[in-house]
VEXDREN-486292 format. One record per residue (C-alpha): residue number from 1; x, y negated, z negated. Coordinates in steps of 0.25 Angstrom, whole numbers, always signed. Example, Ala and Ser with C-alpha at 12.3 -4.5 7.8 and 13.67 -1.06 7.14 Angstrom:
BEGIN
   seq      px      py      pz
     1     +49     +18     -31
     2     +55      +4     -29
This chain:
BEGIN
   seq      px      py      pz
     1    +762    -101    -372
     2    +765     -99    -359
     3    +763    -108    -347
     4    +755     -99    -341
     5    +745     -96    -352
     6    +745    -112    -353
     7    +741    -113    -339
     8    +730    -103    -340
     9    +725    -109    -354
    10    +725    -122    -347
    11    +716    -117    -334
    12    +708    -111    -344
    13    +705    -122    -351
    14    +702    -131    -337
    15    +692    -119    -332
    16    +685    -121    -344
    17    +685    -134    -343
    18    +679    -134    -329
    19    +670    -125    -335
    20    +663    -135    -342
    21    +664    -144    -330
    22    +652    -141    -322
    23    +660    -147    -309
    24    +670    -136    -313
    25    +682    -146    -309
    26    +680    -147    -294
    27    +674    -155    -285
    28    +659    -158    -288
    29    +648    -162    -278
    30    +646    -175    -283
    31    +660    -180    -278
    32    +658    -174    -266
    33    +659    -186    -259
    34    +672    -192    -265
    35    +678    -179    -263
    36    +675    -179    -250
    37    +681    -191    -245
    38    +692    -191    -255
    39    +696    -175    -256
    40    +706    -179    -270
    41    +695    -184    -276
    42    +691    -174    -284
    43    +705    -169    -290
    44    +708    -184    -292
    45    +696    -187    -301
    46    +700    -172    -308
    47    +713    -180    -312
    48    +707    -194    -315
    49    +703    -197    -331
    50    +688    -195    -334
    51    +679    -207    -332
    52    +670    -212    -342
    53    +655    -209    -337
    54    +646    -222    -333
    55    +633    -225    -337
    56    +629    -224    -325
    57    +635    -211    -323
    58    +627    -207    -338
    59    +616    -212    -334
    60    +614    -202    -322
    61    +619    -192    -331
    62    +608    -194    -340
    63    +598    -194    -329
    64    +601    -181    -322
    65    +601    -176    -333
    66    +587    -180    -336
    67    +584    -176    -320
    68    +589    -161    -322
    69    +580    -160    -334
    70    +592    -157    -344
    71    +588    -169    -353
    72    +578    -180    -357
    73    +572    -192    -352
    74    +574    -198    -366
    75    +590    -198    -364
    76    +587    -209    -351
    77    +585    -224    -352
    78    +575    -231    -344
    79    +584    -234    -332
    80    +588    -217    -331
    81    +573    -213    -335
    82    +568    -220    -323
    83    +579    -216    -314
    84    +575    -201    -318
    85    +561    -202    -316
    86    +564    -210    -302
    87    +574    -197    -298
    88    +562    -187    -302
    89    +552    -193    -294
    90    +561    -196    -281
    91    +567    -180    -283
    92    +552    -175    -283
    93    +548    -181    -270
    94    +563    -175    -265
    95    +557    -163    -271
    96    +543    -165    -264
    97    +549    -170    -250
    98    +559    -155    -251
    99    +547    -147    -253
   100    +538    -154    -241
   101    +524    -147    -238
   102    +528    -137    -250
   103    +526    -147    -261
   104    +534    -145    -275
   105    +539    -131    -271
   106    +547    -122    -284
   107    +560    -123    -280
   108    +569    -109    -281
   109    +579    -115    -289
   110    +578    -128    -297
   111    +594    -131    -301
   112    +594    -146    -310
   113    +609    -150    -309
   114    +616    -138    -307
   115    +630    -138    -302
   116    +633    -129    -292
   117    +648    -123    -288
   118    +655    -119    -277
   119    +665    -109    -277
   120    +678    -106    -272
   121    +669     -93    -265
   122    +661    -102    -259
   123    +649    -100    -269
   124    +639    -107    -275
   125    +636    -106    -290
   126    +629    -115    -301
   127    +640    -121    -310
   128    +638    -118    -326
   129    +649    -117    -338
   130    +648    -101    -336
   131    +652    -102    -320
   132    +666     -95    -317
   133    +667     -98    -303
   134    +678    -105    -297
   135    +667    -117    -291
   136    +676    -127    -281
   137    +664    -137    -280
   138    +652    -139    -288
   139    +640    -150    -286
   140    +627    -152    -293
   141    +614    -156    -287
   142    +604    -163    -298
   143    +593    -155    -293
   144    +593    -142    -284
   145    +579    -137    -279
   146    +580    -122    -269
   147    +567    -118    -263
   148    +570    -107    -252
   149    +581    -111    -243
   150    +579    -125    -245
   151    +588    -132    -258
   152    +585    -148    -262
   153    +596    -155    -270
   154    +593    -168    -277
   155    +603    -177    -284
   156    +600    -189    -291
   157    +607    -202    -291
   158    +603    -209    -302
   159    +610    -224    -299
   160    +607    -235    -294
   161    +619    -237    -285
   162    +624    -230    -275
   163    +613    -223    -265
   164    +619    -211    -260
   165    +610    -202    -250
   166    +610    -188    -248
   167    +614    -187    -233
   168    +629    -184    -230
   169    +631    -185    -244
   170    +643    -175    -250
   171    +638    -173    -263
   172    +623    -168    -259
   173    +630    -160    -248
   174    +639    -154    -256
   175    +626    -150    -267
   176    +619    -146    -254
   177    +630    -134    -251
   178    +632    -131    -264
   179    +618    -129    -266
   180    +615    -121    -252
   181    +626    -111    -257
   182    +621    -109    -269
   183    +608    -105    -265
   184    +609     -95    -254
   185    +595     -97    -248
   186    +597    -111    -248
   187    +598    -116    -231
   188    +594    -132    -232
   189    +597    -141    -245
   190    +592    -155    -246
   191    +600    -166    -255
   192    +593    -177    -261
   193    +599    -189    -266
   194    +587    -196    -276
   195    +593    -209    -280
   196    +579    -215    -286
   197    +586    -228    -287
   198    +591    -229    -271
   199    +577    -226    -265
   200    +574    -213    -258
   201    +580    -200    -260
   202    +590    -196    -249
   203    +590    -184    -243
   204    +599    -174    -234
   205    +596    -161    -229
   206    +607    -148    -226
   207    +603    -137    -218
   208    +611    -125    -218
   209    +621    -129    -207
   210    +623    -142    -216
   211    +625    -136    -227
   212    +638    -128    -221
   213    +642    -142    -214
   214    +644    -146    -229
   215    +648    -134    -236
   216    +660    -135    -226
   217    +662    -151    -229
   218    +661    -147    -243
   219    +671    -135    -243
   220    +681    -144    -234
   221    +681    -156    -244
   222    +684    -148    -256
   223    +694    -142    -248
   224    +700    -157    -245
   225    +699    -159    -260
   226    +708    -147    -263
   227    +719    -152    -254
   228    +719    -167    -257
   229    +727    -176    -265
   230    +726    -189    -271
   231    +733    -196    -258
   232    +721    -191    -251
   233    +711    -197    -259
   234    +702    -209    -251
   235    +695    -221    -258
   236    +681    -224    -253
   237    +666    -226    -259
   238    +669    -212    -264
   239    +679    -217    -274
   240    +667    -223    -285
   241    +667    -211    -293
   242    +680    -207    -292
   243    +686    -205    -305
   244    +699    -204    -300
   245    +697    -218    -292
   246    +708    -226    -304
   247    +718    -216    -301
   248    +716    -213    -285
   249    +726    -221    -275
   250    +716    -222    -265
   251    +705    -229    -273
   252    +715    -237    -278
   253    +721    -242    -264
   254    +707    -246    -258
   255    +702    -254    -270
   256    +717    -260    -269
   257    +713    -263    -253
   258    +701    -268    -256
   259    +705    -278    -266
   260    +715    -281    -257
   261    +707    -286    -247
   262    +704    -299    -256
   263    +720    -302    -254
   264    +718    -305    -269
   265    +728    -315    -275
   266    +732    -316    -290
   267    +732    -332    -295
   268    +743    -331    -307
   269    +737    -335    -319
   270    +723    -339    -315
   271    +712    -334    -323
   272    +700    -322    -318
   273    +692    -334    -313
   274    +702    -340    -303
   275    +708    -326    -298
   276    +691    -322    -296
   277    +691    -335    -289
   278    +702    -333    -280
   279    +698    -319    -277
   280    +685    -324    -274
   281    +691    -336    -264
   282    +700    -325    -259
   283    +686    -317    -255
   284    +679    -326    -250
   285    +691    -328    -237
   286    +690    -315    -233
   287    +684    -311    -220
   288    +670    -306    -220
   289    +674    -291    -215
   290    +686    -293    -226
   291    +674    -296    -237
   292    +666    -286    -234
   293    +677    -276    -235
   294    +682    -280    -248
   295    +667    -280    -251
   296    +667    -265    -246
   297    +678    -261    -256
   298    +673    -268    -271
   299    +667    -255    -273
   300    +681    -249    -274
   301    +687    -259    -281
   302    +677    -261    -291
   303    +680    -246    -292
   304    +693    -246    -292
   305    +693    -258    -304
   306    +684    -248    -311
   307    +693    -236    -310
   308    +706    -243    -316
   309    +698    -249    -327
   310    +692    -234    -330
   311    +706    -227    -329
   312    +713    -240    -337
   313    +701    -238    -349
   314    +704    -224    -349
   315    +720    -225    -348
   316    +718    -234    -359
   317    +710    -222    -369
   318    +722    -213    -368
   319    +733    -217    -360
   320    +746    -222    -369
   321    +752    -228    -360
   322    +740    -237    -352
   323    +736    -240    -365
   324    +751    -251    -366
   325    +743    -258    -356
   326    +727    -258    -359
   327    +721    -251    -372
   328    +705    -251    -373
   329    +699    -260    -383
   330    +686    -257    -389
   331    +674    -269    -386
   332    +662    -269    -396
   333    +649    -264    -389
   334    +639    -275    -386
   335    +629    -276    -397
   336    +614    -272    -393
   337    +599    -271    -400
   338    +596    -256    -401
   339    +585    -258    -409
   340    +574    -267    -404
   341    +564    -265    -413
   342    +571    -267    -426
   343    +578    -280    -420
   344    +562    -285    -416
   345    +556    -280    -431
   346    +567    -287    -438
   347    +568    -299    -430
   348    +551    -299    -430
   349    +552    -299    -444
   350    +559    -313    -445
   351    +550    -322    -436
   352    +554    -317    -421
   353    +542    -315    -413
   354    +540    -301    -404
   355    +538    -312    -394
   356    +551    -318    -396
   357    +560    -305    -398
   358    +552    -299    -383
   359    +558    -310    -377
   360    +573    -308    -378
   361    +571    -292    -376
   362    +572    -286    -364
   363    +568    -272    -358
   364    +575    -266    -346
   365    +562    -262    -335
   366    +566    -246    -336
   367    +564    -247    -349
   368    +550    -254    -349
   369    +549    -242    -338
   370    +554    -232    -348
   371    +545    -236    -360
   372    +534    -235    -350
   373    +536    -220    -346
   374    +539    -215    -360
   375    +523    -221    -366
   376    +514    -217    -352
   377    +523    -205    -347
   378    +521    -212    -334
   379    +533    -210    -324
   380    +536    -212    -308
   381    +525    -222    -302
   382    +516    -223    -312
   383    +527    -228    -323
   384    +530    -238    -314
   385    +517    -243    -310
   386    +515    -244    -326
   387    +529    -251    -327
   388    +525    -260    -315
   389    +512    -264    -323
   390    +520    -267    -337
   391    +531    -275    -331
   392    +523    -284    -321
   393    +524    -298    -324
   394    +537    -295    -333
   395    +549    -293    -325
   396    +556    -302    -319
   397    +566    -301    -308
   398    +579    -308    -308
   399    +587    -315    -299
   400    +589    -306    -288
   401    +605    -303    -284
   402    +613    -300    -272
   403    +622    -288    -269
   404    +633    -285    -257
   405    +628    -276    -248
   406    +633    -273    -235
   407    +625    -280    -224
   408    +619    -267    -215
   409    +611    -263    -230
   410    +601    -275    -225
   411    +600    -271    -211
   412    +587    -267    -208
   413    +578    -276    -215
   414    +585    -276    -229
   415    +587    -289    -237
């Protein structure tokens, strides 16, 4: 076989491949702010071993997936199904708010995550296993409504973490132009962030002049991304979902800085006790500004601890020659009750009391919350006054605990 023909075997098999991937191996919206402010990015994390997915990332999966209508509440637990039915509500007041005087309008087009391309023509076309063109960017929107000129995007942040808004945010701008070209009457798009969990949906609008301000950000950014190497990459917030973060100079040199500002020392022999109290002492010298700094920078170290325990787990599942110096040993999985009702029947049986067995159970609120909604078919404000009513006078709230934040979060009459 010829080199050639391998050559063209193997870009074959790589365009199929691609094929299968909906982001078509280029950039995508949703890391359209890493890219932005780290154009290698992209190309990094294209080198950079796959990452397991986290619960949380499953989670969200299963709850768009729920949201675009392409499966069932049944494949949800309690937690996900309220977070579901807390998006639905908050998108149909969005949806209200779009419309105005006009009340629930039928929108032209009704696209549930769809992802669009651009290509290399400057066209805009749906993304599907049949497409053939040549896309340089694609982006999905969870939720797409056209009437007229007038397009709303919606998408959905199911966590409970971060709260990100909509204005002067890359990845909704990026939606925005893709979806403004794909749709030619299209002259103003709003983009929604509803994060149920943060408080109100956040909202930005584009007119057309905007829109071009951002389709020429756009085009410019990729075009950074096509010239850069890894010795332009930069670290910053941008890095957490980076999959190339274990591998990537730059991350690694600011986490590195930012441990560094402890001046850390090593106590030869000392157990983790003594070190974690040295490091501590050590801390607690350090100048206010000097603290808050190294305060500043856990994030990345956390992440950065993260990212060499990830690649050393997977090094250790297929690489020889890591494997002389860690191997993965398998843990036995905690033991759990799947099977409540049998355990009570048979312990019921031999003397113990319902009164007895209640007492050391215990039932997580959504699900109380969940139980609820499956036997009235109640949901939104009436499901929870029907919660409120069964729980009150048998919840009790803990000890309440303290978290870092900076200080101008409580200006203003916070506390």
């Amino acid at each position: 076989m010829s080199f050639e023909h391998e050559e063209q075997m193997r870009a074959t098999e790589e365009a199929a491949q691609a094929a299968k991937d909906q982001r078509r191996g280029v950039p995508s919206a949703s890391g359209m702010e890493r890219l932005f402010n780290c154009p290698p990015s992209f190309e990094m994390e294209h080198l950079s071993p796959p990452e397991e997915e986290s619960e949380d990332a499953a989670s969200g999966t299963r709850i768009h997936a729920v949201l675009a209508l392409e499966a069932s509440t049944d494949t949800l637990n309690s937690d996900e199904l309220e977070t579901c039915d807390r998006c639905n509500e908050a998108s149909m007041r969005v949806i209200q708010d779009w419309n105005g005087s006009n009340g629930m309008v039928t929108p032209d087009h009704t696209l549930y995550e769809k992802r669009l391309g651009l290509t290399v023509f400057g066209a805009v076309f749906e993304v599907t296993p049949e497409s053939d063109a040549d896309f340089i960017f694609t982006g999905q929107a969870d939720l797409i409504l056209v009437k007229g000129s007038r397009a709303l995007v919606i998408d959905y942040k199911t966590g409970r973490g971060e709260t990100p808004v909509a204005q002067d945010n890359p990845q909704l701008a990026a939606l925005a132009v893709l979806v403004w070209q794909h749709f030619p009457a299209v002259q103003e798009v709003r983009v929604v962030i509803v994060q149920p969990w943060a408080g109100k949906p956040t909202i930005a609008d584009y007119s057309t002049n905007a829109l071009k301000l951002a389709k020429g950000w756009l085009l410019d950014a990729l075009d950074a991304a096509s010239k850069a190497t890894p010795d332009d990459a930069k670290a910053g917030e941008w890095c957490k979902y980076c999959k190339a973060k274990a591998q990537c100079p730059a991350f690694r040199n600011a986490a590195l800085a930012q441990v560094e500002r402890l001046n850390p020392i090593t106590i030869a022999g000392a157990d983790d006790e003594t070190q974690r109290r040295a490091l501590f002492a050590r801390a607690m010298e350090l100048s206010p500004e000097a603290l808050a700094a190294a305060v500043r920078g856990l994030g990345m170290v956390k992440r950065f601890v993260q990212a060499i325990d990830g690649a050393a787990r997977e090094r250790a599942r297929q690489d020889a020659e890591f494997q002389q110096f860690f191997v993965l040993r398998e843990k036995k999985g905690r033991r759990s009750i799947s099977d409540v009702g049998k355990v009570f029947s048979a312990c019921h049986s031999r003397g113990v009391t319902a009164e007895d067995f209640t007492a050391r159970c215990s039932i997580a609120l959504g699900d109380v919350k969940s139980l609820l909604r499956k036997a009235t078919g109640s949901k939104g404000k009436v499901l929870d006054a029907i919660n409120d009513e069964v729980l009150t006078g048998a919840v009790e709230v803990g000890k309440p605990t303290f978290e870092l934040v900076p200080a101008n979060e409580l200006e203003g009459g916070g506390g």
